[in-house]
C-alpha positions as CSV (number, residue, x, y, z in Angstrom):
1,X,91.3,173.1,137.6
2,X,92.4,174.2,134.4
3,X,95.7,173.9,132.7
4,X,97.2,176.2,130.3
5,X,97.9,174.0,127.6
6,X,100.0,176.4,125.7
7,X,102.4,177.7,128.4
8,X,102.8,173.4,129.5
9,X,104.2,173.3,125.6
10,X,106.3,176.0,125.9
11,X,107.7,174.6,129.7
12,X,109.1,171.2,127.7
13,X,107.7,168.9,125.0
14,X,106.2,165.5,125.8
15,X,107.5,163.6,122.9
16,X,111.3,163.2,123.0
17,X,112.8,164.2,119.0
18,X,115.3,161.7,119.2
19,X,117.7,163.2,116.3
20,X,118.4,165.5,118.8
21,X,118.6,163.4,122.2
22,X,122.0,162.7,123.4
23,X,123.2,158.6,123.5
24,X,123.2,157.5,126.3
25,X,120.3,160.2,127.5
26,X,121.3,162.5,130.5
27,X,117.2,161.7,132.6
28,X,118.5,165.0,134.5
29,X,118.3,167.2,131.4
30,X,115.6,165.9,129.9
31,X,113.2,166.1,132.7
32,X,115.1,168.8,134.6
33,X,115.4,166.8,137.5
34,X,116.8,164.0,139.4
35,X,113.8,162.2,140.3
36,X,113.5,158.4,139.8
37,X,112.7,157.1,135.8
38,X,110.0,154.6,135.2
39,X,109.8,153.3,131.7
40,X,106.7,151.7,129.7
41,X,107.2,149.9,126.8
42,X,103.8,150.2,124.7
43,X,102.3,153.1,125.7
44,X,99.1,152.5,123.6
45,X,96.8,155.7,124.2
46,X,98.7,156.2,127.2
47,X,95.9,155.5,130.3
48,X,98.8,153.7,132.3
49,X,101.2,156.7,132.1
50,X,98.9,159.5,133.1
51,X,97.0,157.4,135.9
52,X,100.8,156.8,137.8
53,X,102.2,160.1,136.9
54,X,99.3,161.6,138.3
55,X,99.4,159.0,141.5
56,X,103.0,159.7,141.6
57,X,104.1,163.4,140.8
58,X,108.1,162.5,142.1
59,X,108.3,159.7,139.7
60,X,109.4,160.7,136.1
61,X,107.6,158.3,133.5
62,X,108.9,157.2,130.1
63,X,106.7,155.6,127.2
64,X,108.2,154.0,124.3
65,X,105.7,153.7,121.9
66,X,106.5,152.3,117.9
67,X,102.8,153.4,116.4
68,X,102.8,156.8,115.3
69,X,99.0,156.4,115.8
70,X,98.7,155.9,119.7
71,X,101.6,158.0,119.8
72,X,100.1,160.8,118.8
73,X,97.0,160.0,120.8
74,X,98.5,159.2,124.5
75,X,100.7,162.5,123.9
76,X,97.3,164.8,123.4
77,X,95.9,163.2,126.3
78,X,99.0,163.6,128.7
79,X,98.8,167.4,127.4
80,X,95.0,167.7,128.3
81,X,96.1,166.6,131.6
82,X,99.0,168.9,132.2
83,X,101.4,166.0,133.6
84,X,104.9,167.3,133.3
85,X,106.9,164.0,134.4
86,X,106.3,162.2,131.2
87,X,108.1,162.2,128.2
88,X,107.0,160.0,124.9
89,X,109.8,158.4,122.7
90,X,108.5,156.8,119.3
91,X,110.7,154.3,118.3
92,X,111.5,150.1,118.6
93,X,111.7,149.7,122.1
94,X,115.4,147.6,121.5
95,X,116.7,149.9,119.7
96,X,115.5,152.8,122.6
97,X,117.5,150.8,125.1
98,X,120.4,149.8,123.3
99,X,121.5,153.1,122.2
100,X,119.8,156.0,124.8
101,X,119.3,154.6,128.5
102,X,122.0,154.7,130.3
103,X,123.3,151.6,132.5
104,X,121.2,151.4,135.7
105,X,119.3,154.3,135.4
106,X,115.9,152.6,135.8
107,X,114.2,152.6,138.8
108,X,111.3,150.3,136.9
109,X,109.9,148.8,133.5
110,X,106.3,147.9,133.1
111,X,105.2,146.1,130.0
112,X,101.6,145.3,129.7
113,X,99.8,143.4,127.2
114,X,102.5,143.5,124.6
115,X,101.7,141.7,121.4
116,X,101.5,138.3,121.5
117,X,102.2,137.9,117.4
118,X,100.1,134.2,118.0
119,X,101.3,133.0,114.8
120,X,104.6,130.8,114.8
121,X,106.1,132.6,111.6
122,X,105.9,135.5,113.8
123,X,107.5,134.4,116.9
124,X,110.9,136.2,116.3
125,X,109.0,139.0,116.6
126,X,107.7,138.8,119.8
127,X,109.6,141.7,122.5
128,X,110.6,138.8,125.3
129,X,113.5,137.0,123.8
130,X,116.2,136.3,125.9
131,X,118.2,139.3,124.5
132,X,115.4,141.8,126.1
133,X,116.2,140.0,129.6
134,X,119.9,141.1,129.0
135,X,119.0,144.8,128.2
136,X,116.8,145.1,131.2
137,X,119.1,143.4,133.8
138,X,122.0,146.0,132.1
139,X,119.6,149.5,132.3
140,X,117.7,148.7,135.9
141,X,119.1,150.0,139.2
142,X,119.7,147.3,141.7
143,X,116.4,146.8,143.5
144,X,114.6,147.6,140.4
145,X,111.6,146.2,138.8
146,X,110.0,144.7,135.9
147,X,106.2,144.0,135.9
148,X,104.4,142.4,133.1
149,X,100.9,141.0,132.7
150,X,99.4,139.7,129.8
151,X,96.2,137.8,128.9
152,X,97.9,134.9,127.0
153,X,99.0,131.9,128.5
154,X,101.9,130.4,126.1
155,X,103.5,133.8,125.7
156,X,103.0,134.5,129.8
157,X,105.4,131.2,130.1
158,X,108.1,132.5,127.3
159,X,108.1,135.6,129.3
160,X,109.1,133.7,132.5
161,X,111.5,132.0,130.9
162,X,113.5,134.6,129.4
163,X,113.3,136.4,132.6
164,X,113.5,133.5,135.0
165,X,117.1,132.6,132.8
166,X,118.6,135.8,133.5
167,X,120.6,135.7,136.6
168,X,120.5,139.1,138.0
169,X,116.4,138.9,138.2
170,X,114.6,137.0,141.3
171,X,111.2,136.7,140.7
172,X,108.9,138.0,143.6
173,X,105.5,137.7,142.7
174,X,103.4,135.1,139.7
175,X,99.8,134.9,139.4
176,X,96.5,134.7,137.4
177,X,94.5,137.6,138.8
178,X,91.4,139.9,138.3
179,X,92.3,142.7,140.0
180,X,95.9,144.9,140.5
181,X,96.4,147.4,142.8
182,X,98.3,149.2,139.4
183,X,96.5,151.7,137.2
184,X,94.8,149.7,134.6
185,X,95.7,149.6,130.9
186,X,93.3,150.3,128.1
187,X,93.9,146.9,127.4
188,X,93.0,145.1,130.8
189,X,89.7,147.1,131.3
190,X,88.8,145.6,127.6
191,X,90.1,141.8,128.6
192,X,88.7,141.8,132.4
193,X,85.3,143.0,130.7
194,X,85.4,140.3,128.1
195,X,86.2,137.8,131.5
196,X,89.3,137.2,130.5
197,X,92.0,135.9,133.0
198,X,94.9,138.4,133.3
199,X,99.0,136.8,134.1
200,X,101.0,139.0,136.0
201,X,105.0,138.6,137.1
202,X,107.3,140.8,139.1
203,X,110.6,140.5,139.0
204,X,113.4,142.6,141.2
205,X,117.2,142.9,139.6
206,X,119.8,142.3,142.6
């Protein structure tokens, strides 16, 4: 089936133009309905977001994305496909929560692969500091979620660690594994070709 690309633009815009999004955002008005928000941070080319929104049509999906690039790449794709629960925001992913989602509005963060920056002069940079583990436990609903994977095994352990130390998270699941009964990133068909093992965590917020 075929989708009129042009009438889906003229229905809503993926990408949120955040000069003109209210602080904190209203999810209501900017999806036009009330239905449960996921968000992603690094949407990449977007494979992850179109294969749940299309699983899950009653599910509104969020992408935070910083590169302009993949931006613009994972918003052309989500277009081709006619999803209308996703929504694109291109900006720091801190700075996304801090100032526009609202306190426990989340129904579920997923952050796969995020970059590892393997030098030590870049640590700092790295998203999973413990300040992240505060702005998730303040923006997820009770019962919420936060699922990560990643293929490195140091920053897999700093990841535990900042969640593990924030109180309002209890840790359900940890695991090396090959397969996930998610849709798969860009990133985890590349790393699961090249035999790589993948990490994965789950955490619910009380």
């Amino acid at each position: 089936m075929r989708h009129d690309n042009t009438a889906l633009r003229q229905c809503f815009d993926v990408e949120i133009y955040l000069p003109a999004l209210a602080a904190p955002a209203s999810w209501t008005a900017l999806f036009g309905n009330r239905n449960p928000v996921e968000l992603e941070i690094g949407t990449g080319r977007g494979r992850f977001l179109i294969d749940a929104a299309g699983k899950y049509p009653d599910v509104n999906f969020l992408g935070v994305e910083v590169s302009l690039k993949w931006m613009r790449v994972a918003k052309g794709r989500i277009e081709e496909a006619g999803l209308t629960n996703i929504r694109l925001a291109r900006t720091e992913a801190a700075h996304f929560f801090d100032r526009y989602v609202p306190s426990g509005s989340l129904r579920a963060v997923h952050c796969y692969f995020p970059d590892p920056w393997p030098k030590r002069r870049h640590a700092k940079r790295r998203l999973f500091r413990w300040e992240m583990g505060n702005r998730f436990a303040r923006c997820l609903a009770p019962g919420g979620r936060i699922l990560v994977a990643t293929d490195q095994d140091d920053y897999f352990n700093q990841i535990l660690g900042v969640l593990d130390e924030e109180t309002a998270f209890r840790r359900l699941f940890t695991g090396t594994v090959s397969i996930s009964t998610l849709p798969r990133t860009h990133f985890e068909e590349k790393y699961l070709a090249e035999g790589r093992s993948i990490h994965r965590a789950e955490f619910h917020r009380a």
